[in-house]
FILONU-602414 format. One line per 3 residues: for each residue x, y, z of C-alpha. Coordinates in steps of 0.25 Angstrom, whole numbers, padded with zeros to 4 digits, always signed. Last residue first. Layout:
REM FILONU-602414
X Y Z | ... $
REM end
This chain:
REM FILONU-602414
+0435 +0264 -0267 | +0426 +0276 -0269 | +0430 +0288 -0276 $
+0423 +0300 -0270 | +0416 +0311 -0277 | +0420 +0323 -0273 $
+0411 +0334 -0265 | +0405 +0347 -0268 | +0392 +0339 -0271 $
+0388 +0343 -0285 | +0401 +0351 -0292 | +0410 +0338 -0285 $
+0401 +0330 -0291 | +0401 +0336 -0304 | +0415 +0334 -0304 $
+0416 +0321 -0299 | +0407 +0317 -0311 | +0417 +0325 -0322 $
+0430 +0316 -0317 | +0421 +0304 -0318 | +0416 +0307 -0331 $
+0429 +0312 -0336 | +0436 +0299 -0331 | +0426 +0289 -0338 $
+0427 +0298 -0352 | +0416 +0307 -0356 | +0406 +0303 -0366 $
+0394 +0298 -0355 | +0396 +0312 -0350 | +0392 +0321 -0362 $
+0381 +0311 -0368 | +0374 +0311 -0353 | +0375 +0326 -0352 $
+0369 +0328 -0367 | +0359 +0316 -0362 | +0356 +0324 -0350 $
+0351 +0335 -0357 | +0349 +0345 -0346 | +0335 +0349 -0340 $
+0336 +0344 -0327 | +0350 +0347 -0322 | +0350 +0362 -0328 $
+0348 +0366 -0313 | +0360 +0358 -0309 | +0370 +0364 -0319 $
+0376 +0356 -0328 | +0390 +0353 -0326 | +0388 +0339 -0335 $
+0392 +0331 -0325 | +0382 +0338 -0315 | +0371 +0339 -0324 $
+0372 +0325 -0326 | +0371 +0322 -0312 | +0360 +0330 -0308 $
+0353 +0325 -0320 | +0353 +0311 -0315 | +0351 +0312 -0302 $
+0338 +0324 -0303 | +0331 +0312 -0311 | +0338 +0300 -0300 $
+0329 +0309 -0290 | +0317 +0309 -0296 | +0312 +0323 -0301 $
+0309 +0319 -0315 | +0307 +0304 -0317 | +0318 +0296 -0320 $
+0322 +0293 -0334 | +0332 +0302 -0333 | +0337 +0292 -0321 $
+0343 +0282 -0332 | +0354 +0290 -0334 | +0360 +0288 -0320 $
+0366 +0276 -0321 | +0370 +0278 -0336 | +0379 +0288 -0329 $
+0385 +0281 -0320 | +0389 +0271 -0330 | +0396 +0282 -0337 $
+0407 +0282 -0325 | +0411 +0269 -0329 | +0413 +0261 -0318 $
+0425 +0257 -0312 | +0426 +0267 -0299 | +0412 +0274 -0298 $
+0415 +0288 -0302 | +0401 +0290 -0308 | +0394 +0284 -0298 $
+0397 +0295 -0289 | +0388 +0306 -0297 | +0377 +0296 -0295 $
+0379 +0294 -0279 | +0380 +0310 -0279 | +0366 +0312 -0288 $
+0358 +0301 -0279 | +0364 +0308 -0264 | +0359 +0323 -0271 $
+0347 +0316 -0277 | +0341 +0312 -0264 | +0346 +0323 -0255 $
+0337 +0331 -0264 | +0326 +0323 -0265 | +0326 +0322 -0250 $
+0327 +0338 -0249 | +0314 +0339 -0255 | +0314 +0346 -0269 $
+0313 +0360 -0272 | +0327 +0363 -0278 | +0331 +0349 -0283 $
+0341 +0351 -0295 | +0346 +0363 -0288 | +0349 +0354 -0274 $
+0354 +0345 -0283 | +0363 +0354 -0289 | +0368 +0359 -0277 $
+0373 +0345 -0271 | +0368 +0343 -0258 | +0380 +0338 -0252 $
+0381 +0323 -0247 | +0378 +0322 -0230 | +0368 +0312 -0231 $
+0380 +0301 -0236 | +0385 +0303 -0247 | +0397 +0293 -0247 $
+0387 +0281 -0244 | +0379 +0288 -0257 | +0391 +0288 -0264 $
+0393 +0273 -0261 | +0382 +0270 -0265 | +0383 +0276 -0278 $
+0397 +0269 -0280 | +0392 +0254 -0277 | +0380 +0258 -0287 $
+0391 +0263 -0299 | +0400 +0249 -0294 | +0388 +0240 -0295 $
+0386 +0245 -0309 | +0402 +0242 -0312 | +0400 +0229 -0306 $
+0389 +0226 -0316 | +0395 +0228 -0329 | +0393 +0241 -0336 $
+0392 +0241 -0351 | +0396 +0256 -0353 | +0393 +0256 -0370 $
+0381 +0250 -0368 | +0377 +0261 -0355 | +0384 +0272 -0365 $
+0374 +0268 -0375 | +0362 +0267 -0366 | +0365 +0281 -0359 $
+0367 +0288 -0373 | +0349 +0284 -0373 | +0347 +0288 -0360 $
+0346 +0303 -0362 | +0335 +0299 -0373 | +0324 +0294 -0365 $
+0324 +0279 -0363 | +0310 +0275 -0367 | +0311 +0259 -0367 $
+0317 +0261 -0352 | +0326 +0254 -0344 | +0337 +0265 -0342 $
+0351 +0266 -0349 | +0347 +0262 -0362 | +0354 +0255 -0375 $
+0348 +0254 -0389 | +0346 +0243 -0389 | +0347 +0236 -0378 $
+0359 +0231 -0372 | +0363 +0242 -0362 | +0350 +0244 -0354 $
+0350 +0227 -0352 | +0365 +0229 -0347 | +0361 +0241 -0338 $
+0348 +0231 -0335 | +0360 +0221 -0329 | +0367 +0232 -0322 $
+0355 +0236 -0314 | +0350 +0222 -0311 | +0363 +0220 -0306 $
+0363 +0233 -0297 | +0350 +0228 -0292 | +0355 +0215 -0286 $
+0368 +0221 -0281 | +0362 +0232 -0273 | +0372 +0242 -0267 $
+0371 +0245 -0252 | +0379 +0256 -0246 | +0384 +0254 -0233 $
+0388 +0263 -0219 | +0372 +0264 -0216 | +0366 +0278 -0213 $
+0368 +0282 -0225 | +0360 +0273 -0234 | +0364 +0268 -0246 $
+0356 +0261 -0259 | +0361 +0252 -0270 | +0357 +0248 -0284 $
+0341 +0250 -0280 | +0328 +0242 -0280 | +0323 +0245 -0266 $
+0308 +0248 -0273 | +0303 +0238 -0262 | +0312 +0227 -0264 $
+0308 +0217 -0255 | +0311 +0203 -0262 | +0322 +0196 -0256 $
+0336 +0201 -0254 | +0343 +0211 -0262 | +0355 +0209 -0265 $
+0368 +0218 -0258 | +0381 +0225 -0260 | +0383 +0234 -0249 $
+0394 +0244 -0249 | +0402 +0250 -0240 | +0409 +0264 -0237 $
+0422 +0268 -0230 | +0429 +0282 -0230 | +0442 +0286 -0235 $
+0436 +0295 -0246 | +0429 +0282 -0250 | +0429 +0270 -0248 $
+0421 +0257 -0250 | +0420 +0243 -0242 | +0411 +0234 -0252 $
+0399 +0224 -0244 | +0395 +0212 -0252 | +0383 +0203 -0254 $
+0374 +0210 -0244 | +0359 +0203 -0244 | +0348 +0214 -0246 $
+0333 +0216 -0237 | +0325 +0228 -0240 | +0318 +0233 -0228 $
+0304 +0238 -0227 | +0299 +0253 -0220 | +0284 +0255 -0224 $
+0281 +0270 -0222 | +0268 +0273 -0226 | +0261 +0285 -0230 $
+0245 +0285 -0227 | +0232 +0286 -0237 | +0229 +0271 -0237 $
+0244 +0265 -0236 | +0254 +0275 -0243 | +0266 +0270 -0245 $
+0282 +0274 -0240 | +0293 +0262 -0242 | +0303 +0263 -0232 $
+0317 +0254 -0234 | +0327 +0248 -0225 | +0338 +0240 -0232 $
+0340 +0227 -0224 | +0355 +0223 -0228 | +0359 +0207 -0226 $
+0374 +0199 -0228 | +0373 +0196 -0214 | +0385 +0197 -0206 $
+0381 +0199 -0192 | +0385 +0212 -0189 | +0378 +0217 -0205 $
+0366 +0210 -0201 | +0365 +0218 -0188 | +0369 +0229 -0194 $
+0359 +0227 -0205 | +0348 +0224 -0194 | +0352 +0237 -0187 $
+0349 +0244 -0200 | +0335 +0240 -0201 | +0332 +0245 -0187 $
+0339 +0258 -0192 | +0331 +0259 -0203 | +0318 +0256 -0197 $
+0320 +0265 -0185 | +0324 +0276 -0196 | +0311 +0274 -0204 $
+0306 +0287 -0206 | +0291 +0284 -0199 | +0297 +0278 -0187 $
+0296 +0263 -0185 | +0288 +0256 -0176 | +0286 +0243 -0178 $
+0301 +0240 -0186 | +0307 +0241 -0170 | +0302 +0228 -0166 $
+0304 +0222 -0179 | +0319 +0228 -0182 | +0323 +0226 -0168 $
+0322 +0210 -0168 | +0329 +0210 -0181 | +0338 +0216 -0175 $
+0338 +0205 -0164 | +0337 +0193 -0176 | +0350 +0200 -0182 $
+0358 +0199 -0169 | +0352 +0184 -0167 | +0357 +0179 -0183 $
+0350 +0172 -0192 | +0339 +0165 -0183 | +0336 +0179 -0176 $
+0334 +0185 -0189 | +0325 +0174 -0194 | +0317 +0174 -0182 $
+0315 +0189 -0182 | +0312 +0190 -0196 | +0301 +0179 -0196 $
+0294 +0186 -0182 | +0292 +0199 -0191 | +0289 +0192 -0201 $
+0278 +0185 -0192 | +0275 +0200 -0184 | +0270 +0207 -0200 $
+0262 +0196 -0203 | +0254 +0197 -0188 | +0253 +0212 -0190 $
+0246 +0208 -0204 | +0238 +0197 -0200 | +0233 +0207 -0189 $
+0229 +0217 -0198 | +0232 +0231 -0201 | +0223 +0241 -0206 $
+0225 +0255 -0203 | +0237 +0258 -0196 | +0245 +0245 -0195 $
+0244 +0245 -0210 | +0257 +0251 -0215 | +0265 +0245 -0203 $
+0260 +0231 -0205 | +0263 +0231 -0220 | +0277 +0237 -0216 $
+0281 +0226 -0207 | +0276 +0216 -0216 | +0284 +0222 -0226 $
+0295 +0222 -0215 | +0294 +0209 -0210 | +0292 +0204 -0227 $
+0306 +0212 -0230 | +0313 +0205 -0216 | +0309 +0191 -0220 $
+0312 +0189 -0234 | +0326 +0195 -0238 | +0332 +0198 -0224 $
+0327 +0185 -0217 | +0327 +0178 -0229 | +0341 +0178 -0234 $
+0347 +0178 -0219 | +0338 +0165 -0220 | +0345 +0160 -0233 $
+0359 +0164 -0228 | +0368 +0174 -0232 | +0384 +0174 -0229 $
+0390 +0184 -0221 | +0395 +0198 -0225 | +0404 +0205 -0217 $
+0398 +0218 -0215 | +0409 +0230 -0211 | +0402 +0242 -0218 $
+0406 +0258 -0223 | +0403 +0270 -0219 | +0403 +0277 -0205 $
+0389 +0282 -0200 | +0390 +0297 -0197 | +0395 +0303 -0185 $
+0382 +0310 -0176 | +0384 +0303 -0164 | +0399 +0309 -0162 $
+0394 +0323 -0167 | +0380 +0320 -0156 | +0393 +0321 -0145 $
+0402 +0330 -0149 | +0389 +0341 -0153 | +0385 +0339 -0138 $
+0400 +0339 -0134 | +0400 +0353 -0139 | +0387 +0357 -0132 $
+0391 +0353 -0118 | +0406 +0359 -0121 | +0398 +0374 -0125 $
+0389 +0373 -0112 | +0399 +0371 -0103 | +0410 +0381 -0109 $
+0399 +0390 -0108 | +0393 +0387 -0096 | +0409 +0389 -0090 $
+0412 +0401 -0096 | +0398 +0410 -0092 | +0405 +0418 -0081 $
+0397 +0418 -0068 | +0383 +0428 -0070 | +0382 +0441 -0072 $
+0375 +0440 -0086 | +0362 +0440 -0080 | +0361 +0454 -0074 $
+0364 +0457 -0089 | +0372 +0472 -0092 | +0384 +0463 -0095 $
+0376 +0456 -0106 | +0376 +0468 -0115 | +0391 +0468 -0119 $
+0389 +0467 -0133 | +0393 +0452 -0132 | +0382 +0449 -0124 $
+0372 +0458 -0134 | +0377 +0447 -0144 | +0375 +0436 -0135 $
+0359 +0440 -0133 | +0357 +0441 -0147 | +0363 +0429 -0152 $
+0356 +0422 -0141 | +0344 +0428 -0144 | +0346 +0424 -0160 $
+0348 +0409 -0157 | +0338 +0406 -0146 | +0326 +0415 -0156 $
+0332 +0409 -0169 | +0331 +0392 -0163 | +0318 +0397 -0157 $
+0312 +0402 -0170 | +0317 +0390 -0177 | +0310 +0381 -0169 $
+0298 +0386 -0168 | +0300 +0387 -0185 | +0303 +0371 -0186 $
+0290 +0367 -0176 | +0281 +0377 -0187 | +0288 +0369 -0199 $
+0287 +0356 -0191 | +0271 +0360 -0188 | +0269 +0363 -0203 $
+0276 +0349 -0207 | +0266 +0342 -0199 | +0256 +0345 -0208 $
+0246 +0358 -0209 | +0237 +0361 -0219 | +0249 +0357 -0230 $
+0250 +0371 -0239 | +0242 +0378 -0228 | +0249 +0373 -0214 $
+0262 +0374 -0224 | +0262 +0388 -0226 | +0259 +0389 -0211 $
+0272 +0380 -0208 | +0279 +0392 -0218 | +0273 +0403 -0210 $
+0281 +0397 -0198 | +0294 +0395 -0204 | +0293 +0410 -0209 $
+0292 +0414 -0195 | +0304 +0406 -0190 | +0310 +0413 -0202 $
+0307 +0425 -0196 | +0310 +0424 -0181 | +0322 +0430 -0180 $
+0322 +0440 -0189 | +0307 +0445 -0184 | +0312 +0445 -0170 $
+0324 +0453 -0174 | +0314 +0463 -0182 | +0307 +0464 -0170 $
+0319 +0468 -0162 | +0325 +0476 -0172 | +0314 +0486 -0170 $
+0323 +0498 -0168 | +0339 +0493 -0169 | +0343 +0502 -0180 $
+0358 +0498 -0183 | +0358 +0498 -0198 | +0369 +0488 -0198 $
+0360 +0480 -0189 | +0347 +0482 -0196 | +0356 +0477 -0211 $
+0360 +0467 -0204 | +0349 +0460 -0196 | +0340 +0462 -0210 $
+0350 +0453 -0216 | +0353 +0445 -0207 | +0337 +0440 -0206 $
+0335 +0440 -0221 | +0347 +0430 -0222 | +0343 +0422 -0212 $
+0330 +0422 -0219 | +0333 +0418 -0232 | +0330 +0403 -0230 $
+0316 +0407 -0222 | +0312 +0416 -0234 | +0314 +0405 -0244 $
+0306 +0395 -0237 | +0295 +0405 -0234 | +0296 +0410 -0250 $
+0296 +0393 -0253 | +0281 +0391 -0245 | +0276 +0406 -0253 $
+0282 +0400 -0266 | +0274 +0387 -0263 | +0262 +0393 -0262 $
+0262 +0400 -0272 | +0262 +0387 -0279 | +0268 +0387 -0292 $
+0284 +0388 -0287 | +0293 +0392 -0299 | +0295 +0409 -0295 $
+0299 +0401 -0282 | +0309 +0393 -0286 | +0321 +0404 -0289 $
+0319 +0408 -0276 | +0317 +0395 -0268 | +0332 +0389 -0276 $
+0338 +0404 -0272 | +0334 +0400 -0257 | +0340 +0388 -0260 $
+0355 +0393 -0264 | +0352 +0405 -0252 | +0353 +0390 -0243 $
+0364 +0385 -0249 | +0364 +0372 -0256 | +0373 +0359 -0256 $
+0365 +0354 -0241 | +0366 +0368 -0235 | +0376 +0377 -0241 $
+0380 +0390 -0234 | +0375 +0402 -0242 | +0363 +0407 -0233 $
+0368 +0402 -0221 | +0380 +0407 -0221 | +0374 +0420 -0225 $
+0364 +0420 -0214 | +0376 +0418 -0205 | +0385 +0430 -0211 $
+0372 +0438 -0210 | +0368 +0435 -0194 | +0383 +0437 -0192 $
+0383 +0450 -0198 | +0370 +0454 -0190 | +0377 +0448 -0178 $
+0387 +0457 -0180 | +0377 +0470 -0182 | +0370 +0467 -0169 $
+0382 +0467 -0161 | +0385 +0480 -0166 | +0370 +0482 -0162 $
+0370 +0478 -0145 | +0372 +0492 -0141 | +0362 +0498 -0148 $
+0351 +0486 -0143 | +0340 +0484 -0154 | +0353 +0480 -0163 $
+0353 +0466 -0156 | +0339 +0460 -0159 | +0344 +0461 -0175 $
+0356 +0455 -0173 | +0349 +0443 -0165 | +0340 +0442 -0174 $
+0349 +0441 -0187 | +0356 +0432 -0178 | +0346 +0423 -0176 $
+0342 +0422 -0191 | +0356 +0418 -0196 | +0358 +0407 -0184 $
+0346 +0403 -0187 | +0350 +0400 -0202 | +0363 +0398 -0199 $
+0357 +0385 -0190 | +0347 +0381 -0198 | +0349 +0365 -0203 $
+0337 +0359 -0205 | +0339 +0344 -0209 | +0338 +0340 -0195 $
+0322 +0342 -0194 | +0323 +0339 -0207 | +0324 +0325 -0206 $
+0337 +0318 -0211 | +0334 +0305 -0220 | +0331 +0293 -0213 $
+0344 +0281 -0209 | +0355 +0291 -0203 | +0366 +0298 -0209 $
+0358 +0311 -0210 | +0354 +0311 -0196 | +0367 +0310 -0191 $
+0371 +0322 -0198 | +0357 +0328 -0192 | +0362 +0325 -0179 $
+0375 +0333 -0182 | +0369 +0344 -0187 | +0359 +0344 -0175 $
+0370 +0343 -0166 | +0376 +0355 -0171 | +0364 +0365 -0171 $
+0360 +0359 -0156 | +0374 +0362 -0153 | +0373 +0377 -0158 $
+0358 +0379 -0152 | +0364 +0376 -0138 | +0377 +0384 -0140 $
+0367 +0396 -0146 | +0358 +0394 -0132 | +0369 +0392 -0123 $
+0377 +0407 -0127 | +0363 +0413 -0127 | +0361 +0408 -0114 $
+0374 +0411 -0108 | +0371 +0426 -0112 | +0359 +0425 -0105 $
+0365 +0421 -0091 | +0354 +0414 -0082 | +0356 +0400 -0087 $
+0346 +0392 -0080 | +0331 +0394 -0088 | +0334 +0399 -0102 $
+0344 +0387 -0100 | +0335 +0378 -0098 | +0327 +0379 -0109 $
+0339 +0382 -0118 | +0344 +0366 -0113 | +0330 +0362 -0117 $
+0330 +0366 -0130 | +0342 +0361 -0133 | +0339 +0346 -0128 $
+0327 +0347 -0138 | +0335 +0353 -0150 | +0345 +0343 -0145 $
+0335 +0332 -0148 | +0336 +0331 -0164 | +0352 +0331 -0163 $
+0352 +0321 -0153 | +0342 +0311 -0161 | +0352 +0314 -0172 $
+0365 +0310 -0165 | +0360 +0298 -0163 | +0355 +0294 -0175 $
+0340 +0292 -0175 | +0330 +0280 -0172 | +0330 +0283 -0158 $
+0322 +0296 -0160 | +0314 +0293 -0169 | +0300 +0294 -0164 $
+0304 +0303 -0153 | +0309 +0312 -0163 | +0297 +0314 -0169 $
+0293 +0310 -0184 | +0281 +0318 -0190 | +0272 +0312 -0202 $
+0275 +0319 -0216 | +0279 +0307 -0223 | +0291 +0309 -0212 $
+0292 +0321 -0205 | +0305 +0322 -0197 | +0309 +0325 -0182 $
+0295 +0332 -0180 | +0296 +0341 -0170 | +0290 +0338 -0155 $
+0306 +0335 -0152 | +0308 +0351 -0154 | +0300 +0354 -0141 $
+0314 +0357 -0133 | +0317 +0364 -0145 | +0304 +0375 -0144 $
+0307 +0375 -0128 | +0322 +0380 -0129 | +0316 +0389 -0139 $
+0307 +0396 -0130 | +0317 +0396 -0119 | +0328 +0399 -0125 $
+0321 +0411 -0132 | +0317 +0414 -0120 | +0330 +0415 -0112 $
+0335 +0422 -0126 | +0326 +0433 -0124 | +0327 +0435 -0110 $
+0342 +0438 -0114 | +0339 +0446 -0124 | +0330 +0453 -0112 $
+0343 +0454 -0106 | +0352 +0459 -0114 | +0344 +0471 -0118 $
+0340 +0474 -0102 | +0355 +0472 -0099 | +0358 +0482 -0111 $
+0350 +0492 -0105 | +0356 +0492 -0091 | +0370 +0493 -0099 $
+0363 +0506 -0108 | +0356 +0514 -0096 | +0370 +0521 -0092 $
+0372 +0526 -0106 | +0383 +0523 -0117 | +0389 +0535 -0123 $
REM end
């Protein structure tokens, strides 16, 4: 029999969750509001902010890094004005919900865009929190008798959810797949330092896990003493373990920037848990019919702030998902005739500006003279009167580009973009000319550089491609004057522009030392008087092959093209992720996007399909733990249906012998096999 005190009682339990929540959103509304003070990227390990950047980013990207801000003040204010705590709760999920979406969608755009994704948009937590919060929140509930059926569903959704996130794949792997990598690695780590930084790492992936379980098996027991503190501990724990991880690295690295982003990382995920699991808690004791023993739920009908609030939020997500499309493929550039001064303005002038540039930049600090300042403003000067001579729209980008070039971030979007907006302007006007924009790193007396150049090229010819009904181009350029900086390459693609680019000099000179390779005696695949012995069949079959130059041009037309198919958004392939358990996530991406252009070359329409395969070859003779070294082995492994983990140690000549003796159309057959195995996609026919 329920007594008289019990309806006063639950009003007292409501509302102090409810005071709860109001500081939670008050706390955590302030936390966010600050987020702009975090580093948006470190870059050679020196902070970028936001405000450094901001107008260098995609669109939807700069929204997507200022809605933690915006959402932050709208739970400020809120904590404030709206009266009714179950309103709250409902306002403080909704708000967390389209920050979530937002951010996914800005760090899409991201992807596409000129610099690689930072991680302060690579992080993707919201089963993990929503794991952890609900564990809390199940665990807060069964203090209160009348409240612990409740309690015991939102355990079981607290397990469902920790599951999902345990076994939902995340970039080709699923998170219990890694935490099985750490386990199996840390017997193998020689530091002891080292296993204690991967048993944090380890414990904070498992702890959504943890969490449900222990809310579970506390709520199915149904002894609510002292659940409060242990809701506390739940809820906070892998906060916790974030913290003791920034003091491992205060002694492994006495204190860098990265401990002060891995303390700003774990404020934040505290206040991301605490708004989540107080709201939880507080609409789960609503729904047990606790909030009509609140003074403060006696208000008007909440219908209308709902409806409000929910259409406000859904046509913020519209609008950043209309920001957020991703470039479309393919080119229009109708090609006009060169000129000898378009020749020297993209082939002379604008290398020696940049250089110039660069030279000024690398010194300013310590010991830059006036001859050098004065050097660096007359190629400047050169460049904008040849610009403006050739064509007036090209001489104002031009224009931009060396007003913008002095001061530049330290990850090079402004320089990219302002690069690009010559192209498009070149391309508008007709000018057969591409500016490639490159960033070279060196060390000038005891500091890390960034010098960003440019490498001119003259555009020969421009192929329309399809594939799967979408449209993709092709550049087919020469280089143009003498700044190569290490940019020796058959072809290159980028994906924030709608082209590949495929390098006609280079490709020649690659075809005419396949010829050279092919003559000698006996026969190689790779210039080298020491040719280990894997290469040696690779000879013969390159003799036997004798491929002429357009069918070269073709493999590198079709690995360009794969990479313009990629995009950002190419699976992580599981063997890969094998392959490179431990290593950065740049080197992974790297060799994933290298391994799915490779596996494409060998259906390139009328070429051999073994000509692919004497293009990789050579990369055994790269050193160990390059990236073409993983390619290479990935790929024969794949063909052969070895598994990953024997990738490294296989004998690739028994592989190489195996393939290179199949017919054409069982290679190809075998290759989109091994694709589909590696990427869970198919490999496209292009036309």
């Amino acid at each position: 029999m329920t007594s008289a005190s019990e309806p006063p009682l639950h009003g007292l339990t409501y509302d102090s969750t409810a005071a709860r929540l109001r500081a939670a959103c008050r706390l955590g509304g302030a936390a966010l509001l600050a987020s702009p003070l975090l580093p948006f990227q470190l870059v050679d390990g020196q902070p970028v902010f936001i405000w450094e950047i901001l107008g260098e980013l995609h669109p939807a990207t700069a929204v997507a890094v200022l809605v933690p801000a915006l959402a932050g003040a709208v739970l400020l204010f809120a904590s404030y004005k709206l009266a009714r705590p179950s309103l709250l709760a409902f306002l403080t999920l909704l708000v967390l919900g389209t920050w979530s979406l937002i951010s996914k969608l800005g760090a899409d755009a991201a992807a596409w865009d000129v610099s690689t994704l930072p991680e302060s948009l690579n992080r993707r937590v919201e089963l993990y929190v929503l794991s952890i919060a609900l564990s809390g929140a199940s665990l807060r509930l069964l203090a209160e008798p009348a409240a612990r059926q409740a309690s015991r569903v939102v355990a079981a959704m607290a397990v469902a959810t920790g599951v999902i996130f345990g076994v939902w794949p995340s970039e080709g792997e699923a998170p219990l797949q890694t935490c099985l990598r750490f386990v199996g690695a840390l017997a193998e780590l020689p530091d002891p330092r080292l296993v204690l930084g991967y048993g944090l790492v380890l414990t904070i992936a498992v702890f959504p896990l943890v969490a449900a379980a222990v809310a579970l098996a506390l709520s199915l027991s149904g002894r609510g003493s002292h659940t409060a503190l242990v809701a506390e501990l739940t809820t906070f724990g892998a906060p916790g373990l974030l913290f003791a991880l920034a003091l491992r690295n205060v002694l492994a690295t006495f204190g860098d920037i990265s401990v002060v982003v891995t303390t700003a990382i774990a404020s934040a995920l505290a206040a991301l848990l605490a708004l989540t699991a107080r709201s939880l808690e507080l609409l789960a004791l609503a729904a047990s019919g606790m909030a009509k023993s609140s003074d403060y739920e006696r208000s008007a009908r909440p219908e209308r702030f709902v409806r409000l609030a929910a259409t406000a939020a859904l046509l913020s997500a519209f609008a950043v998902f209309l920001l957020a499309r991703p470039l479309q493929k393919g080119v229009d550039w109708r090609l006009g005739p060169r000129s000898d001064r378009a020749d020297q303005l993209f082939g002379e002038l604008m290398p020696a500006w940049a250089q110039s540039r660069a030279r000024w930049s690398m010194n300013a600090k310590t010991t830059a003279s006036a001859a050098e300042l004065a050097e660096a403003r007359a190629a400047a000067n050169q460049i904008l009167r040849a610009s403006r001579e050739l064509k007036p729209e090209l001489g104002r980008a031009v224009a931009e580009l060396v007003q913008g070039g002095g001061d530049l971030d330290l990850a090079g979007r402004r320089w990219f973009h302002l690069i690009e907006a010559v192209n498009e302007t070149s391309r508008a006007a007709g000018l057969p000319y591409y500016l490639d924009p490159g960033l070279s790193v060196a060390e000038h007396q005891g500091r890390v550089e960034r010098l960003f150049l440019l490498h001119p090229y003259r555009v020969e010819a421009v192929r329309p491609a399809r594939a799967d009904g979408i449209a993709y181009a092709l550049l087919a350029v020469r280089r143009l004057g003498k700044a190569r900086d290490n940019h020796d390459r058959l072809g290159f693609s980028r994906d924030h522009q709608p082209f590949a680019l495929v390098v006609l000099d280079e490709i020649e000179s690659y075809s005419s030392s396949l010829d050279d390779f092919a003559r000698r005696a006996p026969a190689t695949c790779v210039d080298s008087d020491a040719a280990p012995p894997e290469l040696a069949t690779c000879g013969a079959l390159l003799q036997k092959l004798s491929p002429n130059l357009q069918q070269v041009r073709r493999l590198v037309e079709r690995h360009e093209l794969q990479h313009q198919i990629d995009g950002p958004e190419l699976t992580h392939s599981a063997a890969v992720l094998e392959a490179l358990a431990g290593y950065e996530r740049a080197a992974i991406d790297q060799v994933n996007r290298e391994l799915s252009a490779y596996m494409a070359e060998l259906v390139t329409e009328q070429v051999p399909p073994k000509l692919a395969l004497v293009h990789v070859m050579p990369f055994l003779t790269s050193r160990s733990g390059s990236a073409l070294h993983f390619v290479v082995h990935l790929e024969l492994a794949a063909l052969a249906g070895e598994r990953p983990k024997t990738a490294l140690s296989q004998d690739s000549r028994a592989i190489f012998d195996e393939l290179s003796a199949l017919p054409d159309d069982k290679l190809r057959e075998r290759a989109r096999a091994a694709y589909e195995r590696l990427f869970h996609a198919d490999l496209l026919d292009v036309k």
